[in-house]
N, C-alpha and C positions, 0 to 999 in steps of 0.2 A: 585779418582784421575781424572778418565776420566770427570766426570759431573765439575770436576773445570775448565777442558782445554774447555769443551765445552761453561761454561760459559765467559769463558775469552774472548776466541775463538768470539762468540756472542757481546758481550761488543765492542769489536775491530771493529766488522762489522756495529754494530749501529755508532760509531765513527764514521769510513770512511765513512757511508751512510751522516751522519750531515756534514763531512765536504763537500763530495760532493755535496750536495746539495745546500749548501751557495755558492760553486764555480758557479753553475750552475745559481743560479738566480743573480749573480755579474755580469752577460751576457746581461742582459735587465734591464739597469739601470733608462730606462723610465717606467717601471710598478707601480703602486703604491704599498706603502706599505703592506696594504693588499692580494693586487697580488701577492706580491713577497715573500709574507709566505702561501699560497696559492698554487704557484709553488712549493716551499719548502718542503714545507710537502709533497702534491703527488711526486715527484721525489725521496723522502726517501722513504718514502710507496711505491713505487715501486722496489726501491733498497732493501730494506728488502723484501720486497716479493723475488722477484728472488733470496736473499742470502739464506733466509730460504729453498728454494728447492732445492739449492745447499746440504746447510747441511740437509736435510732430506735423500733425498739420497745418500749424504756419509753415513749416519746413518748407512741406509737400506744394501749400500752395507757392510759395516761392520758388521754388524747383519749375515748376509750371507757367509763372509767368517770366522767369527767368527765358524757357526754353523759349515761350512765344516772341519773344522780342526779340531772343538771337536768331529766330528763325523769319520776321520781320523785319528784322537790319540787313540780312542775308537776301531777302527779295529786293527790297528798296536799291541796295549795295549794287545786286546785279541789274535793276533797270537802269540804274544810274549810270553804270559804265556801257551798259548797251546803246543808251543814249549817246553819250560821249564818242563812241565809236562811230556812231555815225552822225555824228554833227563833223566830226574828224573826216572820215571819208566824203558827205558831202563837200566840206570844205577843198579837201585836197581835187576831188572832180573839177570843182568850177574855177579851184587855179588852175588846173591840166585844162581846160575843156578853150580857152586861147590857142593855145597851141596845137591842139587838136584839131579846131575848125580853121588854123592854117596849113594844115599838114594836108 
């Protein structure tokens, strides 16, 4: 699921990089032809660069709080069953513990 948002996500950004870049050379309508695919292109290649490090490190920080919360579901997960065991054990004592102070 995530790899198709991320693809979309990408698709979108290459879009807005190509329209903005056609907006940007419609500014210098004296350049020639070549120039003005020339402009084109580096103003994308730069717009994708800068998008890419955007989405890298949203990546990175997602990766990050990802890890914290599986490593916080993992603590809580284990006090919780520590707990359990012995609300368990206390329990099972003080059924035994009749029978025990008859014995």
């Amino acid at each position: 699921m995530f790899r198709l948002e991320g693809y979309l996500a990408w698709e979108a950004e290459v879009a807005a990089a190509r329209r903005e870049a056609a907006g940007f050379v419609e500014r210098f309508p004296w350049l020639s032809t070549g120039q003005r695919e020339a402009v084109r292109e580096a103003y994308e290649a730069e717009r994708l660069g800068f998008a890419e490090g955007v989405f890298e490190r949203a990546a990175k920080r997602s990766r990050g709080v990802a890890e914290f919360y599986r490593r916080r579901c993992l603590t809580i997960c284990t006090r919780w069953a520590g707990a359990c065991v012995a609300v368990m054990a206390g329990t099972a004592l003080l059924a035994a513990l009749p029978v025990l102070l008859r014995g």
